[in-house]
N, C-alpha and C positions, 0 to 999 in steps of 0.2 A: 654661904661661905664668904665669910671676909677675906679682904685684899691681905697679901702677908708679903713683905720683904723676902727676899732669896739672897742675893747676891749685889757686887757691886766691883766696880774698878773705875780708875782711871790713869790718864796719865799724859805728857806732852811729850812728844815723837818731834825730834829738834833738826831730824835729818829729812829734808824735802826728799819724797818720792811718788809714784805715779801708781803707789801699789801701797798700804798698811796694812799689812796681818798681824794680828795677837790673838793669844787664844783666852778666852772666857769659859766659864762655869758653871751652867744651868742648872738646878737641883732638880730633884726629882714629882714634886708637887704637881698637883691637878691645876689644870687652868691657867696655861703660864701666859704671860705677858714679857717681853725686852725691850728696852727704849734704852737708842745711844743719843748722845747731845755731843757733836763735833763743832769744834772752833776748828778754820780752815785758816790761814795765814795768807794774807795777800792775794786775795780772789776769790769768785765763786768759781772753782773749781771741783767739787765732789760729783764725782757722776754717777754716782752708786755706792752700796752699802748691801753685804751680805753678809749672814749669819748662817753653816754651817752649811753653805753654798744655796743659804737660803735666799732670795733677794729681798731686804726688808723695805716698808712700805714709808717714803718721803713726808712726817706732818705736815713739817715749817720747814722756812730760810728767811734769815737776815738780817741785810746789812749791815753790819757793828757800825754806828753812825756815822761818823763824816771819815772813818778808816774802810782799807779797802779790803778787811776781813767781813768775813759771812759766818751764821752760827747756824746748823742745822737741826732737826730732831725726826729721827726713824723712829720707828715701830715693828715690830712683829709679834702676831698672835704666834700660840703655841710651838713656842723654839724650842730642838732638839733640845734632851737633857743630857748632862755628862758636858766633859770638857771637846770645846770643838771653835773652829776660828771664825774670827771675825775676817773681813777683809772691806778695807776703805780703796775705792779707786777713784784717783784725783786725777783732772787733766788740764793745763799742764800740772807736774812735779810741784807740791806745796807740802808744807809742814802742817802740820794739826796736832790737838789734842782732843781729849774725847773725855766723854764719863756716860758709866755705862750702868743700866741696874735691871733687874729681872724682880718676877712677883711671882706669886701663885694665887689664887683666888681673881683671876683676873676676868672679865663677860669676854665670853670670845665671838662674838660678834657683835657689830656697830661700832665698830676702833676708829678712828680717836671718836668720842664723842664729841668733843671741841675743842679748839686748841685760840692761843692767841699770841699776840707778838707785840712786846713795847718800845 
């Protein structure tokens, strides 16, 4: 089974808080995969990241370069399907934005197989 596209969002949440919920879309295919990519504003501050009170699992972080923003990337093998929330918890209170995408055909086991940072 090849990799397939599902879904997709993003967006920038301009109001600092200690708590982001939005809710996402997971389609119904075999073998899913969800990778969110969060810009944090002014800090490393994300202390977590769940999917449908799922806790998803930490790739990467970092640094935006000589700024004191951070860029993150979660994961989770096989996310609930159907509409169900995200939730970002920042500590202290910061803004972010996020972009989000889901697959089907995805290996569910050995995740991430590598990752890298420039």
């Amino acid at each position: 089974m090849a990799i397939a596209f599902d879904n997709s969002a993003a967006a920038y949440i301009s109001t600092g808080s200690t708590s982001h919920t939005f809710a996402f879309t997971v389609g119904a295919g075999s073998n899913k995969g969800l990778c969110i990519f969060i810009h944090c504003f002014d800090g490393d501050r994300i202390t977590g990241v769940t999917y449908a009170t799922v806790a998803m699992t930490q790739i990467n972080k970092v640094k935006q370069g000589t700024s004191s923003d951070y860029g993150y990337m979660y994961y989770l093998n096989a996310p609930a399907s159907g509409a169900n929330n995200f939730v970002v918890s920042v500590s202290p209170s910061a803004r972010i934005s996020y972009a989000i995408s889901s697959y089907s055909g995805v290996l569910q086991t050995g995740q991430p197989e590598a990752n890298n940072s420039a």
